[in-house]
Biopython code that builds the backbone (N, CA, C, O; Angstrom):
import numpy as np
from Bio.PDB.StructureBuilder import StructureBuilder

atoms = [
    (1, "UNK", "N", (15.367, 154.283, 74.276)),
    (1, "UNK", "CA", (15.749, 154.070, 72.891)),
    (1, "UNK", "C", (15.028, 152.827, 72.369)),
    (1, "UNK", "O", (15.033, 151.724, 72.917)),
    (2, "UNK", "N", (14.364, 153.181, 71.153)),
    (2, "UNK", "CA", (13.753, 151.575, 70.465)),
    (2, "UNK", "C", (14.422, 150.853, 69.548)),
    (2, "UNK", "O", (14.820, 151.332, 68.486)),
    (3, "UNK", "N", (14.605, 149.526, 69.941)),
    (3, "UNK", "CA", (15.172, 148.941, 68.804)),
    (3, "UNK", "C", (15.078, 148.693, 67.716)),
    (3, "UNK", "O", (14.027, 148.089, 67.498)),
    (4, "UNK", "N", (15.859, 148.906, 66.581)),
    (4, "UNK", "CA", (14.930, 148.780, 64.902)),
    (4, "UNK", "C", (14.398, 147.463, 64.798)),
    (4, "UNK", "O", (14.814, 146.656, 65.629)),
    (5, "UNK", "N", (13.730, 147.149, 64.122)),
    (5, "UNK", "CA", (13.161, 145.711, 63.529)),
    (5, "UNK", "C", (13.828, 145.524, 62.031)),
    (5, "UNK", "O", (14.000, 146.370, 61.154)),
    (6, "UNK", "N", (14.121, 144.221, 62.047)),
    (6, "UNK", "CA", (14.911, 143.726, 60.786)),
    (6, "UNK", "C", (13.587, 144.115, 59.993)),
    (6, "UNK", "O", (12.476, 144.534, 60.317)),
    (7, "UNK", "N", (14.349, 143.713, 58.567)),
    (7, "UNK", "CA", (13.245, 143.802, 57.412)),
    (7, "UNK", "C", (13.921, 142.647, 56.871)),
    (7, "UNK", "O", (15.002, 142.229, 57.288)),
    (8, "UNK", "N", (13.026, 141.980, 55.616)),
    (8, "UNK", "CA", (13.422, 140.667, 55.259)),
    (8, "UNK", "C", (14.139, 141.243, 54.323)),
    (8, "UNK", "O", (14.042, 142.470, 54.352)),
    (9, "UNK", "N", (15.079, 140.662, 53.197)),
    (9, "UNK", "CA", (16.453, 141.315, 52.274)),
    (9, "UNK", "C", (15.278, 140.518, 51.158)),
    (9, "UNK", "O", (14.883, 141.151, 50.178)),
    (10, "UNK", "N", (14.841, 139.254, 51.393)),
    (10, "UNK", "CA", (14.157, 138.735, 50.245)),
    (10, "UNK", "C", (12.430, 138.993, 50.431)),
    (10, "UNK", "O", (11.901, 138.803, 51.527)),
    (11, "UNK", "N", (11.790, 139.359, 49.460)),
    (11, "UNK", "CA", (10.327, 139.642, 50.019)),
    (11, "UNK", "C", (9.720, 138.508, 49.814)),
    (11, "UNK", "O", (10.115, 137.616, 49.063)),
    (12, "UNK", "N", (8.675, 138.504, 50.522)),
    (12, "UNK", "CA", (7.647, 137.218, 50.418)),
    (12, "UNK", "C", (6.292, 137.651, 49.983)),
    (12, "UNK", "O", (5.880, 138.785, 50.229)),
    (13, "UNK", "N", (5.331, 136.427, 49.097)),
    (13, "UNK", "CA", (4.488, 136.802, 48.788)),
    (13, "UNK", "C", (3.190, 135.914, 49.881)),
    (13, "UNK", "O", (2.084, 136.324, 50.232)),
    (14, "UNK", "N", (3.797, 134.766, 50.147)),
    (14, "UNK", "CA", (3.202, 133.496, 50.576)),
    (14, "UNK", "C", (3.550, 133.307, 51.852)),
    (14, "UNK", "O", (4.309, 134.213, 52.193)),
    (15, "UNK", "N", (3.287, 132.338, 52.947)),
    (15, "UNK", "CA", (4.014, 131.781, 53.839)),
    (15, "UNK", "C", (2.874, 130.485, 53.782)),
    (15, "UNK", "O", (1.651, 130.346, 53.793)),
    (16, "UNK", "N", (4.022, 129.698, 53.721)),
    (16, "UNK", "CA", (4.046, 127.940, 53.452)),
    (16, "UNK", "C", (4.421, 127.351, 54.840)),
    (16, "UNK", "O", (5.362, 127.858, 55.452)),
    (17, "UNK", "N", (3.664, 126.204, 55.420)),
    (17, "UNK", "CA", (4.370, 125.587, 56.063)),
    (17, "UNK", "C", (4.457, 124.131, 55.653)),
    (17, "UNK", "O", (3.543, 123.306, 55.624)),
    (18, "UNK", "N", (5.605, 123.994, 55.373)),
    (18, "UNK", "CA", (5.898, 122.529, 54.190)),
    (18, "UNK", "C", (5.997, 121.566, 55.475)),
    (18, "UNK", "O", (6.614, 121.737, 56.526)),
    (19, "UNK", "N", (5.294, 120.639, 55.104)),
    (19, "UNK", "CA", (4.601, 119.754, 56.280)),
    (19, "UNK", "C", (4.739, 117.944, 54.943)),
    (19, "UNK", "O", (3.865, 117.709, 54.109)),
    (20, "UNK", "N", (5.778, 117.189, 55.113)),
    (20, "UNK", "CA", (6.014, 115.457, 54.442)),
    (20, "UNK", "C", (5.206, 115.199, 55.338)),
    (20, "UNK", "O", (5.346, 115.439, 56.537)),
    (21, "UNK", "N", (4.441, 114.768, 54.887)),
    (21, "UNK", "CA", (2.921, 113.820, 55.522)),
    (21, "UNK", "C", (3.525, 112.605, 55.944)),
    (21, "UNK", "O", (3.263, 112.010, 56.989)),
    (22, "UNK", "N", (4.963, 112.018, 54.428)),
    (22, "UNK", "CA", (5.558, 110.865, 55.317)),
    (22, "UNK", "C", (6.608, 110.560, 55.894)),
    (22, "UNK", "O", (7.240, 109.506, 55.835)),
    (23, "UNK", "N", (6.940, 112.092, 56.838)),
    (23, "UNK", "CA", (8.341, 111.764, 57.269)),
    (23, "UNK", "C", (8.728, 113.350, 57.541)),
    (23, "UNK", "O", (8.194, 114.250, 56.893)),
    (24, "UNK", "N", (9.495, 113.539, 58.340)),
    (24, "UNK", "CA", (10.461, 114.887, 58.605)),
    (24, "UNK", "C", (11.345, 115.317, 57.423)),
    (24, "UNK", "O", (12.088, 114.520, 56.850)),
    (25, "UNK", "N", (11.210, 116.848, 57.023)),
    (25, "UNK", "CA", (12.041, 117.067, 55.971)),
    (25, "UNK", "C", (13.493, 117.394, 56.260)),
    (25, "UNK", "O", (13.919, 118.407, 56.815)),
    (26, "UNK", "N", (14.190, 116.346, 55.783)),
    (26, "UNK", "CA", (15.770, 117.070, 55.969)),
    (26, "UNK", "C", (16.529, 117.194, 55.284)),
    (26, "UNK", "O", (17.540, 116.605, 55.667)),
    (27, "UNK", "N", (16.729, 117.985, 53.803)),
    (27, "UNK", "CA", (16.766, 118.350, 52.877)),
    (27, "UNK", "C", (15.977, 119.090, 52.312)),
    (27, "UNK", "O", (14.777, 118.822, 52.364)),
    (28, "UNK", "N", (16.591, 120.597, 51.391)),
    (28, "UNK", "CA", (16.089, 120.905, 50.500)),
    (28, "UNK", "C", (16.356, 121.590, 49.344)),
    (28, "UNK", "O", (17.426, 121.107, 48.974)),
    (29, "UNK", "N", (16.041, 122.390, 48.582)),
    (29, "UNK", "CA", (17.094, 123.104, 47.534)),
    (29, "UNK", "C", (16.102, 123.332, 46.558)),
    (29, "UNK", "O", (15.375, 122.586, 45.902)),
    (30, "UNK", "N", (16.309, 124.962, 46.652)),
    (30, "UNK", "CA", (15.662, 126.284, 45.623)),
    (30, "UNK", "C", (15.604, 125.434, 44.042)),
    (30, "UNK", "O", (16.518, 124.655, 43.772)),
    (31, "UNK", "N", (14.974, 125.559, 43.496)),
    (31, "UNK", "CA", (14.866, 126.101, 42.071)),
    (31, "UNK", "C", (15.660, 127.589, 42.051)),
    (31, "UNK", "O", (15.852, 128.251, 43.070)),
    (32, "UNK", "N", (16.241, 128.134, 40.197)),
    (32, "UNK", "CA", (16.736, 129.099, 40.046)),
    (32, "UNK", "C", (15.500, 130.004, 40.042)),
    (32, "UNK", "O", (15.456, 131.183, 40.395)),
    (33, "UNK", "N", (14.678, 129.372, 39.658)),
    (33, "UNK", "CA", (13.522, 130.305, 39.578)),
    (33, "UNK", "C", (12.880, 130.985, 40.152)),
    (33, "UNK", "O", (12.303, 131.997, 39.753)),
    (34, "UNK", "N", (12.893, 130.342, 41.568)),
    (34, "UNK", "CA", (12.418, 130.802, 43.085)),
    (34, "UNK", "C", (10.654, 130.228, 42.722)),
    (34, "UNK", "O", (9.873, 130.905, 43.390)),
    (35, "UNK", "N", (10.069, 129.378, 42.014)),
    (35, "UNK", "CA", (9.079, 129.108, 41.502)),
    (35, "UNK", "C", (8.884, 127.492, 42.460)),
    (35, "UNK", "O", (8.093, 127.242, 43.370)),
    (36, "UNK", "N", (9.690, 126.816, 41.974)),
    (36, "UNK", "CA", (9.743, 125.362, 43.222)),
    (36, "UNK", "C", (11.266, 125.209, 43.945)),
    (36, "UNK", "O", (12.443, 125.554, 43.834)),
    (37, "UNK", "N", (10.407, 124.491, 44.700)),
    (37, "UNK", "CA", (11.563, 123.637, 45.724)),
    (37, "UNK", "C", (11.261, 122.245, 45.867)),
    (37, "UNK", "O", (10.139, 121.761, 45.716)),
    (38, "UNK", "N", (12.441, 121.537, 46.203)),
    (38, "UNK", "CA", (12.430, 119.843, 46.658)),
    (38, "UNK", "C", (12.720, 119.371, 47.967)),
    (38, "UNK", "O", (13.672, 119.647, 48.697)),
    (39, "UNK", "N", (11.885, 118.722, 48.125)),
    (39, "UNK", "CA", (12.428, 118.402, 49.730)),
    (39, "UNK", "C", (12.837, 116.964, 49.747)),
    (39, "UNK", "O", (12.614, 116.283, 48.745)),
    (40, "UNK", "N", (13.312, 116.534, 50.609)),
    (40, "UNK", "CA", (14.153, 114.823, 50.665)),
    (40, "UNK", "C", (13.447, 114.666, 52.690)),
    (40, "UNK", "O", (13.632, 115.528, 53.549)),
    (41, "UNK", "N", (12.768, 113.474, 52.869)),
    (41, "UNK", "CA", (12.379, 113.016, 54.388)),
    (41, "UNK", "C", (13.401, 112.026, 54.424)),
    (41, "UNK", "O", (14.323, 111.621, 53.717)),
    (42, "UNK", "N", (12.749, 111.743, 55.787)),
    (42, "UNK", "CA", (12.907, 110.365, 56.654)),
    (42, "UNK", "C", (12.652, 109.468, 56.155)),
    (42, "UNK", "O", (13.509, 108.618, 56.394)),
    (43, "UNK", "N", (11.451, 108.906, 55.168)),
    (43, "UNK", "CA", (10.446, 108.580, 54.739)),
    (43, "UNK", "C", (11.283, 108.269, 53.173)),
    (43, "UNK", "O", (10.594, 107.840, 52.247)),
    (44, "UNK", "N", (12.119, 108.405, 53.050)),
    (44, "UNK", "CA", (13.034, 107.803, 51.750)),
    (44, "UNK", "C", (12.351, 108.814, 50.430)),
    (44, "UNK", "O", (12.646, 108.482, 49.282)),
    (45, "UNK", "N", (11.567, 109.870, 50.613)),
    (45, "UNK", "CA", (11.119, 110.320, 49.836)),
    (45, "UNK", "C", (11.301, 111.660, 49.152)),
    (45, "UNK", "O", (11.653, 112.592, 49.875)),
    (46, "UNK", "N", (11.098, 111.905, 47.775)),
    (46, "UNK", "CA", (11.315, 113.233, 47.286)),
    (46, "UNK", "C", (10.261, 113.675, 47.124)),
    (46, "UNK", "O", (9.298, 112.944, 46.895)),
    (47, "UNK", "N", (10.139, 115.411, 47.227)),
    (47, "UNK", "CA", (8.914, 116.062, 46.668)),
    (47, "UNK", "C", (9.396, 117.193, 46.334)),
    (47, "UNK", "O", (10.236, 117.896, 46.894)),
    (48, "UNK", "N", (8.496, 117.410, 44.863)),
    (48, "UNK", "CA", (8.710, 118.786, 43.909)),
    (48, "UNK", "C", (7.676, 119.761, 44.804)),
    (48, "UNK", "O", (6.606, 119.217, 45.078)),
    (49, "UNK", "N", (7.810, 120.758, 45.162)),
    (49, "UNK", "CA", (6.687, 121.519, 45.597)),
    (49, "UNK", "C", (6.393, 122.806, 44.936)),
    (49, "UNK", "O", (7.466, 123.410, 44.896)),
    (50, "UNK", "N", (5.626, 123.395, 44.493)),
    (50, "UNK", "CA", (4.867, 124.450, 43.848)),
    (50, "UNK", "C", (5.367, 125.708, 44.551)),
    (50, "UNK", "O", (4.532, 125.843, 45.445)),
    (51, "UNK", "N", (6.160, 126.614, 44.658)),
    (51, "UNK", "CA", (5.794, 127.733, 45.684)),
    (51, "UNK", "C", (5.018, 128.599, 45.572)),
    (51, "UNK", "O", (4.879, 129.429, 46.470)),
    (52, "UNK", "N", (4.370, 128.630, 44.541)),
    (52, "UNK", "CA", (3.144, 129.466, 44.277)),
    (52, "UNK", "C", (1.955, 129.080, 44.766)),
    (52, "UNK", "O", (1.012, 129.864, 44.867)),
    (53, "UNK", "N", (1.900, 127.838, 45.110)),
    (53, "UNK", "CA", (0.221, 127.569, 45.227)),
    (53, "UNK", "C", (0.304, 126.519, 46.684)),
    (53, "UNK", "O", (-0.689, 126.319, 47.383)),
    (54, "UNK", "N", (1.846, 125.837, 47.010)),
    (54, "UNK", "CA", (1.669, 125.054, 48.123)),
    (54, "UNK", "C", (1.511, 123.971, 47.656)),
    (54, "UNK", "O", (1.455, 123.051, 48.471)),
    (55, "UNK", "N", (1.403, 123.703, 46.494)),
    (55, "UNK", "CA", (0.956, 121.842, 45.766)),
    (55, "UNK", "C", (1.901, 121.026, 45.632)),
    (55, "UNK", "O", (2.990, 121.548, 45.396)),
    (56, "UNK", "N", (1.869, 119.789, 45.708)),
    (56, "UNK", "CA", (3.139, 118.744, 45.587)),
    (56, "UNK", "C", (2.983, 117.930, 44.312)),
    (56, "UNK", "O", (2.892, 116.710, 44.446)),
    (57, "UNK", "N", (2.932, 118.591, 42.773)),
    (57, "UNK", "CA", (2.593, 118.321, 41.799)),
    (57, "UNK", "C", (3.369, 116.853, 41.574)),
    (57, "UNK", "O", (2.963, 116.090, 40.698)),
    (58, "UNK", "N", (4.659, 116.460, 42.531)),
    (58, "UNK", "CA", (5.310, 115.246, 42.008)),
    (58, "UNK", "C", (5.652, 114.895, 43.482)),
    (58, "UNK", "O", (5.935, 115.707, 44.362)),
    (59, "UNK", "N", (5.552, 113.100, 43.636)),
    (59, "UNK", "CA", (6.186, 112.636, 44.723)),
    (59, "UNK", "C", (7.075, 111.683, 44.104)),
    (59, "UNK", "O", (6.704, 111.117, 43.075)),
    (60, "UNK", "N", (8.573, 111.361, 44.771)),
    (60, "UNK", "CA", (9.163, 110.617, 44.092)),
    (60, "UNK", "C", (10.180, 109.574, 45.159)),
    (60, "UNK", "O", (11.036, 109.827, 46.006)),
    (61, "UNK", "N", (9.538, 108.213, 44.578)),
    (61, "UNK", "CA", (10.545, 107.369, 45.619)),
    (61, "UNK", "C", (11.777, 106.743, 45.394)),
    (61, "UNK", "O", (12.455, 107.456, 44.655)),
    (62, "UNK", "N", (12.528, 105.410, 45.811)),
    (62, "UNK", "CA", (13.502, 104.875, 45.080)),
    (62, "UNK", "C", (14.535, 104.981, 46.558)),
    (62, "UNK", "O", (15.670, 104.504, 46.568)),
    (63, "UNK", "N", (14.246, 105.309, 47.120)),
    (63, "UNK", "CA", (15.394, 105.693, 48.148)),
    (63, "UNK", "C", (15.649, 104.907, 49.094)),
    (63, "UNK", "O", (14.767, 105.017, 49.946)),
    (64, "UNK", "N", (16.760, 103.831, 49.501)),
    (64, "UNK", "CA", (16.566, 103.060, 50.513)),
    (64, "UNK", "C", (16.587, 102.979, 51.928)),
    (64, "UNK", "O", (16.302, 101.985, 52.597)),
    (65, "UNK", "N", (17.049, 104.418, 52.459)),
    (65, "UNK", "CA", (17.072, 105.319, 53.643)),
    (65, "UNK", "C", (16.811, 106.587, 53.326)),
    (65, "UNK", "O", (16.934, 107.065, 52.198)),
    (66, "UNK", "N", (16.345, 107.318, 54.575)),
    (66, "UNK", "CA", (16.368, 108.910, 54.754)),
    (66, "UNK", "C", (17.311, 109.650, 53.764)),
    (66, "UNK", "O", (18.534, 109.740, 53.661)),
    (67, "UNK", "N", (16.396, 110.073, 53.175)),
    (67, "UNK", "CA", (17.455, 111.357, 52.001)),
    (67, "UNK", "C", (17.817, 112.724, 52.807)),
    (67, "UNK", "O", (17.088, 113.574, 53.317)),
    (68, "UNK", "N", (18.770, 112.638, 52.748)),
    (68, "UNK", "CA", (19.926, 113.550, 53.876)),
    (68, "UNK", "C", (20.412, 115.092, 52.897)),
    (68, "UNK", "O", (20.795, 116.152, 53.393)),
    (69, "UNK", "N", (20.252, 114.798, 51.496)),
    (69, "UNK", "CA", (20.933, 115.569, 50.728)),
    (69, "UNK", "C", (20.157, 115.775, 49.202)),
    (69, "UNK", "O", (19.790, 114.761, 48.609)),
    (70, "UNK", "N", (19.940, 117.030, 48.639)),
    (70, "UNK", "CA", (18.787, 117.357, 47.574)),
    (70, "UNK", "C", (19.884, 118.233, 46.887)),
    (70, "UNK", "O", (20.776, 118.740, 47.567)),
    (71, "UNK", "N", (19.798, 118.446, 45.225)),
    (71, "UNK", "CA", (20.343, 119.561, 45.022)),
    (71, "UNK", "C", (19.422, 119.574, 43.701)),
    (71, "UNK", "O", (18.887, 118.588, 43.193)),
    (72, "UNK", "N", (19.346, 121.069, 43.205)),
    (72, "UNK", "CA", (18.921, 121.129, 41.846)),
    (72, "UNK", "C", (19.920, 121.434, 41.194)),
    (72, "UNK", "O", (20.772, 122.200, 41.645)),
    (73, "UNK", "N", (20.010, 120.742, 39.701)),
    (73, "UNK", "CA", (21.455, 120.992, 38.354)),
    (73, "UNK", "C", (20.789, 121.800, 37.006)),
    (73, "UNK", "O", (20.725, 121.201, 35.932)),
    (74, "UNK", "N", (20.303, 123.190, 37.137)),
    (74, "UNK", "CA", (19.880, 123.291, 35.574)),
    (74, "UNK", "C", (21.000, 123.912, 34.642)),
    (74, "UNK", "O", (21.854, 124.717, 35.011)),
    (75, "UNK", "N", (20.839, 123.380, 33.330)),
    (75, "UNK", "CA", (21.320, 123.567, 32.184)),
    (75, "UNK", "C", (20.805, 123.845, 31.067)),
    (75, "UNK", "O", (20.628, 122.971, 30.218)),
    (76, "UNK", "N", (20.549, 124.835, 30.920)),
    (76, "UNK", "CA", (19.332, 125.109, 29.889)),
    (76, "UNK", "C", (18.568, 124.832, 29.830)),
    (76, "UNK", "O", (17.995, 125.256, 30.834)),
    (77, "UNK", "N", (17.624, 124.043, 29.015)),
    (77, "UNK", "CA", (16.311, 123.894, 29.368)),
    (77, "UNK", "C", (16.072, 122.442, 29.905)),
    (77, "UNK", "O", (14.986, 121.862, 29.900)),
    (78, "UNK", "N", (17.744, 121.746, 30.558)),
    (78, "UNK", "CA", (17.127, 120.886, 31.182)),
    (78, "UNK", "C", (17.436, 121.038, 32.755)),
    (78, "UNK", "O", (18.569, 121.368, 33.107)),
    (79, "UNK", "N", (16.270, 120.760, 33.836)),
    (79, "UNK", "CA", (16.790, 120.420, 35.358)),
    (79, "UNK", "C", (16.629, 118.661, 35.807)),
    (79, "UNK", "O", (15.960, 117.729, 35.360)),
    (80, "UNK", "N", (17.236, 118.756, 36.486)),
    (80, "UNK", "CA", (17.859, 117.472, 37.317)),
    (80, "UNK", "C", (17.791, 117.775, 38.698)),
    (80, "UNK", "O", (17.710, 118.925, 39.130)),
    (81, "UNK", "N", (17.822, 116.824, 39.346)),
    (81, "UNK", "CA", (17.589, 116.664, 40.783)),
    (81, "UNK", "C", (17.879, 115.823, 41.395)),
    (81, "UNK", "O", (17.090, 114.885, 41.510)),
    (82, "UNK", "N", (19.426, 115.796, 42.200)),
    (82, "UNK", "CA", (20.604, 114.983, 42.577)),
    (82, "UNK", "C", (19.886, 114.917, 44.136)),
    (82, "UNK", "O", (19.336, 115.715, 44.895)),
    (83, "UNK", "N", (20.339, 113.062, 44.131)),
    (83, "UNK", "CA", (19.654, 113.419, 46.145)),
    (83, "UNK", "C", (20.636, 112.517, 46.731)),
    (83, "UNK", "O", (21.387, 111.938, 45.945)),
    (84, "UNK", "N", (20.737, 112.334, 47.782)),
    (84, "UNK", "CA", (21.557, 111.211, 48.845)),
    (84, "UNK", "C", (20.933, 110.742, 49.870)),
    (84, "UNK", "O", (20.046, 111.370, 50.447)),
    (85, "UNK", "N", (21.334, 109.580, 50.207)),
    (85, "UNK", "CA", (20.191, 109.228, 51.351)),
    (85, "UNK", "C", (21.831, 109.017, 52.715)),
    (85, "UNK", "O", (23.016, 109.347, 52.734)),
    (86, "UNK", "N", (20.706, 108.171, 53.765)),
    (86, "UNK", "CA", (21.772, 107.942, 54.806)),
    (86, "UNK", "C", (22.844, 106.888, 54.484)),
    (86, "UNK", "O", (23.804, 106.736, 55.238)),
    (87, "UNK", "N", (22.701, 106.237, 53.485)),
    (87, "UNK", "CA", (23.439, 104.866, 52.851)),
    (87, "UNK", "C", (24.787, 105.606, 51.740)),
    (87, "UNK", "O", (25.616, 104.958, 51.102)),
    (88, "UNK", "N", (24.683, 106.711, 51.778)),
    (88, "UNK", "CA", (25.677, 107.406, 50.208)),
    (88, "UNK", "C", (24.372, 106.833, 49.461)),
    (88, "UNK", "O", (24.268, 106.928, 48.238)),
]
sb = StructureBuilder()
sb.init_structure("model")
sb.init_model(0)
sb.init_chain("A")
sb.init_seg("    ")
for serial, (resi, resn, name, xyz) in enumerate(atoms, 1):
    if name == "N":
        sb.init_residue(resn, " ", resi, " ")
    sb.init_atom(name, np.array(xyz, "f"), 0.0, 1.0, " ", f" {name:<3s}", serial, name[0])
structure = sb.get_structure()
């Protein structure tokens, strides 16, 4: 008897391997759009990433430890991007 093979529920067009040049990513969180994502490192840092193309059109700092926690907030035509580090 052969075993079935899963199929993915979400399709893919791309495969990314999201690689913080300054730091391990541990955090992240979709856009509604499925268009970007954000990631939060080690490295006290945020990044907007492209999922279409793999680009990191924005890097963003401010963080005084490892950002542990990312979320996206949209509201019409505005988004926000809530983060936490290891400090609260």
């Amino acid at each position: 008897m052969m075993a079935e093979v899963a199929q993915s529920i979400i399709p893919t067009k791309h495969h990314w391997e999201f690689n913080a040049a300054d730091g391990l990513i541990a955090a992240f969180a979709m856009f509604p759009n499925g268009r970007q994502m954000v990631t939060g490192s080690s490295h006290k840092t945020l990044r907007l990433w492209d999922l279409q193309t793999g680009a990191v059109p924005k890097k963003m700092k401010g963080h005084h430890s490892a950002v542990k926690a990312v979320a996206v907030l949209v509201s019409g035509d505005s988004r926000l991007i809530a983060s936490g580090d290891e400090n609260g």
